[in-house]
C-alpha positions as CSV (number, residue, x, y, z in Angstrom):
1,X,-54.8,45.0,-11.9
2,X,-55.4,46.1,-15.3
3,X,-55.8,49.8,-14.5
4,X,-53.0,49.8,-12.2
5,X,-50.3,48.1,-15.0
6,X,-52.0,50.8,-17.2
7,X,-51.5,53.8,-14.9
8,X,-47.5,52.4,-13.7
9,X,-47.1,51.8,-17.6
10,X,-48.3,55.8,-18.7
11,X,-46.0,56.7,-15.9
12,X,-42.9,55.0,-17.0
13,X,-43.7,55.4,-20.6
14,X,-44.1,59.6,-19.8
15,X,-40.2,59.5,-17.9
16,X,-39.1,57.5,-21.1
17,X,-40.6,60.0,-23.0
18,X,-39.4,63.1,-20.8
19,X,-36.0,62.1,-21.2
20,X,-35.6,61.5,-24.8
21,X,-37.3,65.0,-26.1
22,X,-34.0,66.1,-24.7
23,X,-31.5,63.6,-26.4
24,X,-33.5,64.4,-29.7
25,X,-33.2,68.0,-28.7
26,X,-29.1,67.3,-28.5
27,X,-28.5,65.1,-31.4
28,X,-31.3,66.5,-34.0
29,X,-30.4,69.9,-33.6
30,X,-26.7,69.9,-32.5
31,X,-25.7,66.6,-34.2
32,X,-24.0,65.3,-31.1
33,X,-24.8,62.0,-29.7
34,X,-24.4,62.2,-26.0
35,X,-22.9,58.5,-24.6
36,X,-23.2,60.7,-20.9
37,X,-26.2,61.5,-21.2
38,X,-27.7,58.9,-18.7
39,X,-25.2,60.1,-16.5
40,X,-26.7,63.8,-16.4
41,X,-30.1,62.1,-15.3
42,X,-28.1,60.3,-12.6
43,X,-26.3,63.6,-10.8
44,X,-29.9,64.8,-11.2
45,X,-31.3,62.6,-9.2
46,X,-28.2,62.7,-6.8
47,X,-28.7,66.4,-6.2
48,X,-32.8,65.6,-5.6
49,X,-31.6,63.3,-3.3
50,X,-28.8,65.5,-1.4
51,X,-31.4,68.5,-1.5
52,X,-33.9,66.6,0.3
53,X,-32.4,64.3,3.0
54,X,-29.8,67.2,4.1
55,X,-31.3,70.3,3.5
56,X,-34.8,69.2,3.2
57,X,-35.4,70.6,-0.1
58,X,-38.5,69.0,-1.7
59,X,-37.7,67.9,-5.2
60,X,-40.5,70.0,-6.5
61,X,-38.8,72.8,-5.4
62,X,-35.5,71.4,-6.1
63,X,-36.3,71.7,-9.9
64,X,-35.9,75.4,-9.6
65,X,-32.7,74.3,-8.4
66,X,-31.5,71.4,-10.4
67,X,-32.8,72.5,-13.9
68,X,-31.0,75.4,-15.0
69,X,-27.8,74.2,-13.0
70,X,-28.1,71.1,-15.8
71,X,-28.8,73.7,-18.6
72,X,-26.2,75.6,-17.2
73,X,-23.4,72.9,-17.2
74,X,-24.4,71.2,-20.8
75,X,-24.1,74.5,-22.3
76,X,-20.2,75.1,-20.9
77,X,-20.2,71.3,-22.1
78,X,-21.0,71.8,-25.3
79,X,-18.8,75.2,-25.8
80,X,-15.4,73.9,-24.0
81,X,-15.3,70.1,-25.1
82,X,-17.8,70.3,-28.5
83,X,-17.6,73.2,-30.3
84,X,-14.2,72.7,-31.3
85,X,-15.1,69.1,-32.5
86,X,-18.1,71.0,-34.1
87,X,-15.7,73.2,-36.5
88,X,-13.1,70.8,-37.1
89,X,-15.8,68.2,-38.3
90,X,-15.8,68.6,-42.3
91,X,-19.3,66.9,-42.4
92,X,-22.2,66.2,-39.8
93,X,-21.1,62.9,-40.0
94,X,-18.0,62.6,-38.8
95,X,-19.2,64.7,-35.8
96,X,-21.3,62.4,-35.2
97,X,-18.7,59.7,-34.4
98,X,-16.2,62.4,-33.0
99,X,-19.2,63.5,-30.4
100,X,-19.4,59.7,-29.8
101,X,-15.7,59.3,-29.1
102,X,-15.8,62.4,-26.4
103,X,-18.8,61.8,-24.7
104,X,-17.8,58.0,-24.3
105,X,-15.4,59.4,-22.1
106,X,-17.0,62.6,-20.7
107,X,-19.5,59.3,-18.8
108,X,-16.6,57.4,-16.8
109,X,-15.9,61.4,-16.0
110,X,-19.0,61.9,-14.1
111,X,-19.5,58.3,-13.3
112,X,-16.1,58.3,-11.4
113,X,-17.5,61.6,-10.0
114,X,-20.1,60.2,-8.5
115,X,-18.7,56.9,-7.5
116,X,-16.1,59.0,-5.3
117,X,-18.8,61.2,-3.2
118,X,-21.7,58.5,-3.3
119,X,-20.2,55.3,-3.4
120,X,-21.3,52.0,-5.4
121,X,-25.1,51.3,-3.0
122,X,-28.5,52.1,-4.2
123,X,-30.2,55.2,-2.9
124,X,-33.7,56.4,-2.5
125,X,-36.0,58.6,-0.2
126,X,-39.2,59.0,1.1
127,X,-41.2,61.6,-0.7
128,X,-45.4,61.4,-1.2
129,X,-44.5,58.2,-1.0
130,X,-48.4,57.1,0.3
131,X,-51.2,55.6,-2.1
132,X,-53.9,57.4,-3.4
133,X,-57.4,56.1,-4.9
134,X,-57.6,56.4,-8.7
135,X,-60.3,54.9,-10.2
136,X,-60.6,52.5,-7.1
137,X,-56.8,51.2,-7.4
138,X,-54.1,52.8,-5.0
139,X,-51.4,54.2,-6.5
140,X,-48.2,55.6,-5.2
141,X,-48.8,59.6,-5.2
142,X,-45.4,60.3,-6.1
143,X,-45.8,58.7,-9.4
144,X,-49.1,60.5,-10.3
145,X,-47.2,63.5,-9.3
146,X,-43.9,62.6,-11.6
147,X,-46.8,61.5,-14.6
148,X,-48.1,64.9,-14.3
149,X,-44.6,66.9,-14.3
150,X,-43.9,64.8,-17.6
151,X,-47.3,65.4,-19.4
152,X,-47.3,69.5,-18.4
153,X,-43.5,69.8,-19.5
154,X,-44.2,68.0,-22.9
155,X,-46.6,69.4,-24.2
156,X,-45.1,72.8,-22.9
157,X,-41.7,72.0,-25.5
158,X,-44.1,71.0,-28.2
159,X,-46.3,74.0,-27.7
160,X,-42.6,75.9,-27.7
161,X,-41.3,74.1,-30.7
162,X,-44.1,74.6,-32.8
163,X,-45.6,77.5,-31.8
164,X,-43.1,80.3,-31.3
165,X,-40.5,81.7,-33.7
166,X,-37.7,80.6,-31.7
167,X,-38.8,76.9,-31.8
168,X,-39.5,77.7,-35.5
169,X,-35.4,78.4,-35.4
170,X,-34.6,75.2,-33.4
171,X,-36.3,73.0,-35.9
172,X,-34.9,74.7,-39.0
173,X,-31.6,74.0,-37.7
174,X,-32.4,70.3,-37.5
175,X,-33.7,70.3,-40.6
176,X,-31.1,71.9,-42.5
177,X,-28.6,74.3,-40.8
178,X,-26.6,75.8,-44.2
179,X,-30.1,76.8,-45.5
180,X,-30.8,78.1,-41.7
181,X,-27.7,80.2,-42.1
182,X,-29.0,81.8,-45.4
183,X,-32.2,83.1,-43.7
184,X,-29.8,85.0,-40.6
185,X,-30.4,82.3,-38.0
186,X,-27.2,81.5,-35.6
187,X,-27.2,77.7,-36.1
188,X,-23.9,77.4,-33.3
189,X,-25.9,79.6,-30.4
190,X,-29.2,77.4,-31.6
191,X,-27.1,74.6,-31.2
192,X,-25.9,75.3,-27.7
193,X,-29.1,76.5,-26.7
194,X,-30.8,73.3,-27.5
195,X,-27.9,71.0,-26.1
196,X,-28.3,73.1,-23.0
197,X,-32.4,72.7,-23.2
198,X,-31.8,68.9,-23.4
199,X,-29.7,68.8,-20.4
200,X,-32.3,70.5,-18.5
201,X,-34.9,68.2,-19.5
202,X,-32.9,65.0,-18.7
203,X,-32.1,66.3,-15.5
204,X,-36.0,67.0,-14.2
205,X,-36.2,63.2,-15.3
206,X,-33.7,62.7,-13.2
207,X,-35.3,64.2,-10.1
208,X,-38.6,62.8,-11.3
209,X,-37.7,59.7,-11.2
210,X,-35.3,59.9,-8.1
211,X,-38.9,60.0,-6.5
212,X,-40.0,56.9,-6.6
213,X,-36.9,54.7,-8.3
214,X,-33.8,53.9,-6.3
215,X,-30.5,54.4,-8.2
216,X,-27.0,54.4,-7.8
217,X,-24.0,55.9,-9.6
218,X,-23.2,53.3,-12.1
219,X,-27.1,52.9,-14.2
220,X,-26.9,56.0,-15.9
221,X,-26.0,53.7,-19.2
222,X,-29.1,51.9,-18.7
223,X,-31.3,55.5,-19.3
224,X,-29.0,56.1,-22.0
225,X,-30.2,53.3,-23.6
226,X,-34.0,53.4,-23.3
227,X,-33.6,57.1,-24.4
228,X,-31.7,55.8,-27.5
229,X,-34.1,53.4,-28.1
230,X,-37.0,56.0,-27.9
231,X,-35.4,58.5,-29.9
232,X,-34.7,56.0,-32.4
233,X,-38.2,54.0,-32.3
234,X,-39.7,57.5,-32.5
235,X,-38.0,59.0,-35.3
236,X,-34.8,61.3,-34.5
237,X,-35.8,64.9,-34.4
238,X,-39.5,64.2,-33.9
239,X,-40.9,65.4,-30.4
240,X,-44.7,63.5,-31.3
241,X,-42.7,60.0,-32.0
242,X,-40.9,60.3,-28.9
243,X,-43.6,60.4,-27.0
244,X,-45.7,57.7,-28.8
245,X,-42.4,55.5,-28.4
246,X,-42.1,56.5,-24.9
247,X,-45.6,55.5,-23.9
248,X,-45.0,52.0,-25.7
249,X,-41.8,51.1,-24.3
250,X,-43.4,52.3,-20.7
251,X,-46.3,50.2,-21.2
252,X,-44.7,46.9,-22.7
253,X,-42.3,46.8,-19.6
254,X,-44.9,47.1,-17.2
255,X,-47.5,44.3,-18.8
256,X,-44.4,42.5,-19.2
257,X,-43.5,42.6,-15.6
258,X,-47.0,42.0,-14.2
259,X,-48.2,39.5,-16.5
260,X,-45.2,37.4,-17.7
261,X,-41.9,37.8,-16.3
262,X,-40.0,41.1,-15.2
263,X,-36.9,39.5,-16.1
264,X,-38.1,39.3,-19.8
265,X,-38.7,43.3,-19.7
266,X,-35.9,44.0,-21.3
267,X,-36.2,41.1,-24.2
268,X,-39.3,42.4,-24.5
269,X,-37.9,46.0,-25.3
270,X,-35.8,45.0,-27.9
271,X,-38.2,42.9,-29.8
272,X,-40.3,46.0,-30.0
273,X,-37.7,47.9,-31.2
274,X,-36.2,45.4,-33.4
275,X,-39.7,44.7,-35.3
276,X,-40.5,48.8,-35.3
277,X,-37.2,49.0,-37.0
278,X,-37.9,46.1,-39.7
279,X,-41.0,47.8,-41.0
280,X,-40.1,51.4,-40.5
281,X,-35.8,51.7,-40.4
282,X,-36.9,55.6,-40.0
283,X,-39.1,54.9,-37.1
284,X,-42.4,55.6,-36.4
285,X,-42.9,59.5,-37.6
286,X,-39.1,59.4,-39.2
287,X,-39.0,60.4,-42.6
288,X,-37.4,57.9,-45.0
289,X,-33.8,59.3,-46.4
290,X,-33.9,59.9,-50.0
């Protein structure tokens, strides 16, 4: 039981972690904290689900599909409904809470979208869904499938963020976009270009987890959350903390579950989070504000 709570846990913790690289790509880079963003993951998984039962589209193929139609849509996001918030906004701060304000509402947007094609019930489908033998406990293959999508896509962002010049740009721009300005670097099309990267992500964990999760139209706020709480248990910005935070909130849930109570997974969360935030208010690989 042990090595099955471990594996479920990894594969959880690596869908956490998945979908908050791209809500730290959005709000560390472009400054824009995305309310909808759970709601992204949620069409995602929607489209997965559409692809598969009516035009028997696997989802593994269906990422070719679903992917850069998500990059595609944040980006027009970002330029029609942010950018002008983005040069009115006389500090990063105050977009902050203007980004707040219209992505609050951009989520009842695509939440009443959905709510009028797919109705209020639960949804799921029947994909690899057959256990296989890991070190002698049975495990749903579409999990280990979804667990290894999650590990090769990480490490391939990190690898891209810290590796090539344009992640070398991205970060700069997090870091300080006047002084990105000064050495030629295009701190708006970075910005779009990382929103736009973050709604891809979040939407391959949307047809990741659309695998082997059901889901409906209206618990898009409840990804929103976990991904908050990653980015901000994590550090915001920081790719490494996501993924450590990721793994830990994965993890805690699914001992939780198995061991004590799964209705205390959730109380469980936020004591983890509260205490991380009581010794480190930056977060795990945060830097403290000086």
């Amino acid at each position: 039981m042990l090595v099955e709570a471990l594996l479920s846990g990894l594969t959880l913790g690596g869908m956490y972690a998945l979908v908050a690289m791209g809500l730290t790509l959005q709000y560390g880079v472009a400054r824009i904290m995305n309310l909808s963003y759970g709601e992204l993951l949620v069409a995602a998984s929607f489209a997965a689900f559409w692809l598969f039962t009516a035009a028997g589209v696997s989802p593994v193929l269906g990422l070719v599909v679903v992917a850069p139609a998500a990059a595609l849509l944040s980006w027009l996001i970002y330029r029609i409904l942010l950018v002008p918030l983005v040069r009115r906004a006389p500090s990063r701060d105050a977009l902050e809470v203007d980004s707040i304000l219209a992505t609050f509402g951009l989520l009842f947007v695509v939440q009443g979208v959905m709510l009028v094609l797919f109705g209020g019930a639960y949804y799921s489908y029947g994909f690899l869904a057959f256990a296989v033998d890991v070190f002698g406990v049975s495990l749903a293959a579409n999990r280990l499938l979804a667990l290894a999508f999650a590990a090769v896509i990480g490490l391939a962002l990190y690898i891209g963020l810290t590796r090539t010049r344009i992640g070398t740009a991205v970060r700069a721009v997090a870091v300080d976009p006047v002084a990105a300005q000064l050495v030629a670097i295009d701190v708006r099309a970075t910005a779009a270009a990382a929103f736009a990267l973050g709604g891809a992500l979040v939407a391959v964990g949307g047809v990741l987890v659309s695998m082997f999760l059901t889901f409906n139209a209206n618990i898009g706020v409840v990804f929103t959350m976990k991904a908050l709480i990653v980015v901000i248990m994590g550090g915001v910005g920081n790719l490494l903390g996501c993924l450590v935070a990721g793994l830990i909130l994965g993890l805690t849930e699914t001992f939780v579950a198995t061991w004590i109570d799964p209705g205390l997974t959730l109380a469980a969360t936020y004591t983890i989070f509260l205490g991380i935030l009581l010794v480190r208010p930056q977060g795990l690989f945060g830097r403290a504000a000086r």
